[in-house]
C-alpha positions in Angstrom: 0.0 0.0 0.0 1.2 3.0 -1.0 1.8 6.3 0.8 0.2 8.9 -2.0 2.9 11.2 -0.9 4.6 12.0 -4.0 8.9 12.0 -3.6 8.9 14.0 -7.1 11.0 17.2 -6.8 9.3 20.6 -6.9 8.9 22.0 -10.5 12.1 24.8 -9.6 14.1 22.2 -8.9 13.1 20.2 -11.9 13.2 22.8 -14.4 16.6 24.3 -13.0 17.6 21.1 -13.4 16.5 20.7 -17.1 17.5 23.6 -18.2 21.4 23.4 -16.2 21.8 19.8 -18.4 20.2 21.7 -21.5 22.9 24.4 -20.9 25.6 21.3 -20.2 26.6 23.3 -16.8 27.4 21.1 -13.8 26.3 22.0 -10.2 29.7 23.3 -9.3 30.1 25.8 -12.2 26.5 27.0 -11.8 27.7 27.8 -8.0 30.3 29.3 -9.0 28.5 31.9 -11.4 25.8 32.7 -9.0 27.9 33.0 -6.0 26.3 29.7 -3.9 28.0 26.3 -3.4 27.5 22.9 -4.8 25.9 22.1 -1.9 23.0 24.5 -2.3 22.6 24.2 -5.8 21.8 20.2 -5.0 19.7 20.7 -2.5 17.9 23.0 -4.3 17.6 20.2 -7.5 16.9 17.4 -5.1 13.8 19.6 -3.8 15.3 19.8 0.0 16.0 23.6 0.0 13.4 26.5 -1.1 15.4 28.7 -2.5 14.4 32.7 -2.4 13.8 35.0 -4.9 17.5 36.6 -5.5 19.2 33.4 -5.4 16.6 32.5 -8.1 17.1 35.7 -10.3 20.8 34.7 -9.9 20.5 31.1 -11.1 18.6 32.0 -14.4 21.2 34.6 -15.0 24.0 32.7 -14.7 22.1 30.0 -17.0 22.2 32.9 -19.5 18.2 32.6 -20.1 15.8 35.2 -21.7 14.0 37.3 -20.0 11.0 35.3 -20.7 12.5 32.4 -19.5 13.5 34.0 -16.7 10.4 34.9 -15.8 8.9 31.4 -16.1 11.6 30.1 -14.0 10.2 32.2 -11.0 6.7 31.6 -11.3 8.0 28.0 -10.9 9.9 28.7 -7.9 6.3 30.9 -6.5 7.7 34.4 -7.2 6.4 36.9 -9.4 7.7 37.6 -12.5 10.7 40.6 -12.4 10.4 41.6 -16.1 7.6 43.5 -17.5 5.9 42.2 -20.9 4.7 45.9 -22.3 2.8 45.7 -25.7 5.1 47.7 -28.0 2.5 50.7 -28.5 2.4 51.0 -24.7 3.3 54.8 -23.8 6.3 54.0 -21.5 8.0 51.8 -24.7 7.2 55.5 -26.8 11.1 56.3 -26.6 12.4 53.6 -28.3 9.9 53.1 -31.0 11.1 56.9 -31.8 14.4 55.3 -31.3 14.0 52.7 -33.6 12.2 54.7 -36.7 15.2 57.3 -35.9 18.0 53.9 -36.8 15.5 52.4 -39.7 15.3 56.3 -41.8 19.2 56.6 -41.0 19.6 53.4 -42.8 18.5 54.4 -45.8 18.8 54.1 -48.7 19.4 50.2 -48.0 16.7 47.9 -46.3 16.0 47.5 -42.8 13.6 45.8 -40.2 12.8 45.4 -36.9 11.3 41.8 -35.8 9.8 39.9 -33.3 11.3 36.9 -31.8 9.0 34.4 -35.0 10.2 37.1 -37.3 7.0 38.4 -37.4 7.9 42.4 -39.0 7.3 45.1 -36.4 8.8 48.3 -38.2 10.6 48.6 -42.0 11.9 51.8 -43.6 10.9 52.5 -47.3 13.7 50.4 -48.6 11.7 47.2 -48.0 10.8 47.2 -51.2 13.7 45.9 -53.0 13.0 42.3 -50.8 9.3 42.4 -51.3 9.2 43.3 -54.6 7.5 40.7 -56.5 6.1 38.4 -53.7 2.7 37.3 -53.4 0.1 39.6 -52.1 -0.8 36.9 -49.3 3.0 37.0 -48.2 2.5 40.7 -47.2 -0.7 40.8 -45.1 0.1 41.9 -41.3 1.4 40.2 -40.0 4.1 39.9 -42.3 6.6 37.4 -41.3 9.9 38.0 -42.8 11.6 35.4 -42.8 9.2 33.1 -44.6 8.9 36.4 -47.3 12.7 35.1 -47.3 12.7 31.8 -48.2 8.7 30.9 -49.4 8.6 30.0 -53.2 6.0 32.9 -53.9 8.5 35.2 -51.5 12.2 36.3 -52.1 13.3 32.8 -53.3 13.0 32.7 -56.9 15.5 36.2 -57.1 17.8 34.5 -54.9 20.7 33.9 -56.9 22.4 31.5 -53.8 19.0 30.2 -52.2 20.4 27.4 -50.6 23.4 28.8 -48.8 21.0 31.8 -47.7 18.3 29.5 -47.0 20.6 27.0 -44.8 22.1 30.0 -42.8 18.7 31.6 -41.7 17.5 27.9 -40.7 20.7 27.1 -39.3 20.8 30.0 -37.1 17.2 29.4 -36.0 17.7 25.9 -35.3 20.6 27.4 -32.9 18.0 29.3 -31.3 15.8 26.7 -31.1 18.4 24.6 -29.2 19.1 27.3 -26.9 15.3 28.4 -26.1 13.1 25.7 -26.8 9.7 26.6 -28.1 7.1 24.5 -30.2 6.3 27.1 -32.5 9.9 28.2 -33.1 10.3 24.5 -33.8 7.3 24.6 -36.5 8.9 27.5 -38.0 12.0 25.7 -38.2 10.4 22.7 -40.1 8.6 25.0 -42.4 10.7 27.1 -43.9 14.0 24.1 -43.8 11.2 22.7 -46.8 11.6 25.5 -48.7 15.6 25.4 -49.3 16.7 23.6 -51.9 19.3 20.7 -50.8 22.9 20.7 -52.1 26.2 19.5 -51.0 29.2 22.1 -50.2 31.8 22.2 -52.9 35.9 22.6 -52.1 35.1 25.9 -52.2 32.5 26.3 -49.4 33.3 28.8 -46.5 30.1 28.3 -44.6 26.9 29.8 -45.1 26.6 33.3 -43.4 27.4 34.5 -46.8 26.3 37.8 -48.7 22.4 37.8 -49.8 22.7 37.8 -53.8 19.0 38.8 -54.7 18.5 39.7 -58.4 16.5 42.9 -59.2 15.3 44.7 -62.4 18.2 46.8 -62.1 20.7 44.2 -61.8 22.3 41.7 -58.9 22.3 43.1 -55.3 24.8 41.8 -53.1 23.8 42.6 -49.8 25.6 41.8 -46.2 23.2 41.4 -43.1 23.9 42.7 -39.5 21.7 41.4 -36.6 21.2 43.8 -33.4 19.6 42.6 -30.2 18.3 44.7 -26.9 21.0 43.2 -25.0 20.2 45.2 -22.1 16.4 46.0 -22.5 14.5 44.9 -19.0 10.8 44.5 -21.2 10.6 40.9 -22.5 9.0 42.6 -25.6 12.0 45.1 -26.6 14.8 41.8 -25.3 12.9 39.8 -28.0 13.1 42.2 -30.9 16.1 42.3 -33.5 16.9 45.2 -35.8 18.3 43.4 -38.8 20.2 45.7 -41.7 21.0 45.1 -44.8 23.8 46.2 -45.8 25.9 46.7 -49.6 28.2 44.7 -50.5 29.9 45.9 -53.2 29.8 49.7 -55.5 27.1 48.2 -57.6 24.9 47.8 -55.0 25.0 50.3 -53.3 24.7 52.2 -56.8 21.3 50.6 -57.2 19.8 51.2 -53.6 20.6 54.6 -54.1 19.5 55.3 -57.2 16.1 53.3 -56.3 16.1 56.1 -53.3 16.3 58.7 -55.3 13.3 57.8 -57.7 11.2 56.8 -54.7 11.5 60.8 -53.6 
């Protein structure tokens, strides 16, 4: 006959646990980084010491999570949650969507977007349209999700002159994502748009695939370099997920182009 008392660990314990192997961290280095001992940090897994609220902040820290994570990790441990979640037309975020359209309209004339954390488009400046131009209506109804405008067969893929090295670094780097921070539909997203790159093998001459987007346009090949900027220290989950992603020329010629397309948009 059994007791009915369960022996199962508290769900802090099990999901500091989970996400200490996920991070491949062992007890003693995760001490180490939050300023504890071994000792606490097993008692804490094993479900034999409640730990407060600062040692908690400290442990999802040190395990490097996102703020949403972080978050989740103390509602688990019974504590409210320490990072606010402020819709992005909320008046105190008003600052940095000025910011933001200040950095998009000073990027000009080449392309750039802000995203969410699906890549869902939250803000563009009028270069955009040198990547949308010629995608399906259906591809560009809010919300616009940039990345499958990227890769999807009525998107940016058929002016891709190097769709599968382009292709294979944006689903390579969200499969690295998805390792980090698990999250179903990050996974979906994943399997999705991986359908949509063509397979090849790497020649001799293959140096990886964060290479230069080569997107064919009535005016001639663009070359285009991408930088990725993240709200490293933003304390809103919403602004910690966004990315500002440039494009950026790579070559005379196309920067050549983007101007000259700036110029005859007014």
């Amino acid at each position: 006959m059994t007791s009915g008392i369960s022996t199962e660990p508290p769900l802090f314990a099990r999901e500091l646990s989970r996400w200490r192997h996920a991070r491949r961290v062992s007890q003693l280095e995760l001490a180490s980084r939050a300023g504890t001992t071994q000792r606490y940090v097993s008692f804490i897994e094993r479900g034999r010491s409640v730990p407060g609220r600062d040692i908690v902040i400290r442990l999802a820290e040190s395990l490097e999570l996102t703020l949403r994570e972080r978050n989740a990790l103390l509602l688990a441990a019974g504590y409210a949650p320490a990072f606010a979640e402020s819709p992005l037309d909320a008046a105190a975020l008003e600052p940095v969507r000025e910011a933001l359209d200040g950095i998009l309209e000073g990027h000009l004339p080449y392309p750039a977007v802000v995203t969410g954390p699906l890549g869902e488009l939250v803000a563009a400046n009028a270069a955009l349209d040198v990547l949308a131009e010629g995608a399906a209506p259906e591809l560009l109804e809010p919300p616009v999700n940039v990345l499958r405008l990227a890769l999807h067969p009525r998107g940016m893929a058929p002016r891709v002159v190097n769709l599968d090295a382009w292709g294979r670094h944006i689903v390579e780097n969200l499969r690295a994502r998805a390792l980090r921070s698990p999250d179903p539909r990050l996974d979906a997203l994943v399997q999705e748009l991986a359908r949509y790159v063509p397979a090849s093998e790497p020649g001799a001459d293959h140096l990886g695939f964060a290479v230069p987007l080569r997107l064919r346009c009535p005016e001639g090949e663009l070359r285009l370099l991408t930088t990725l900027t993240s709200f490293a220290t933003a304390v809103d989950v919403t602004l910690a997920e966004l990315h500002l992603e440039a494009f950026l020329p790579a070559d005379r010629e196309t920067a050549g182009i983007l101007r000259d397309r700036a110029a005859r948009r007014g």
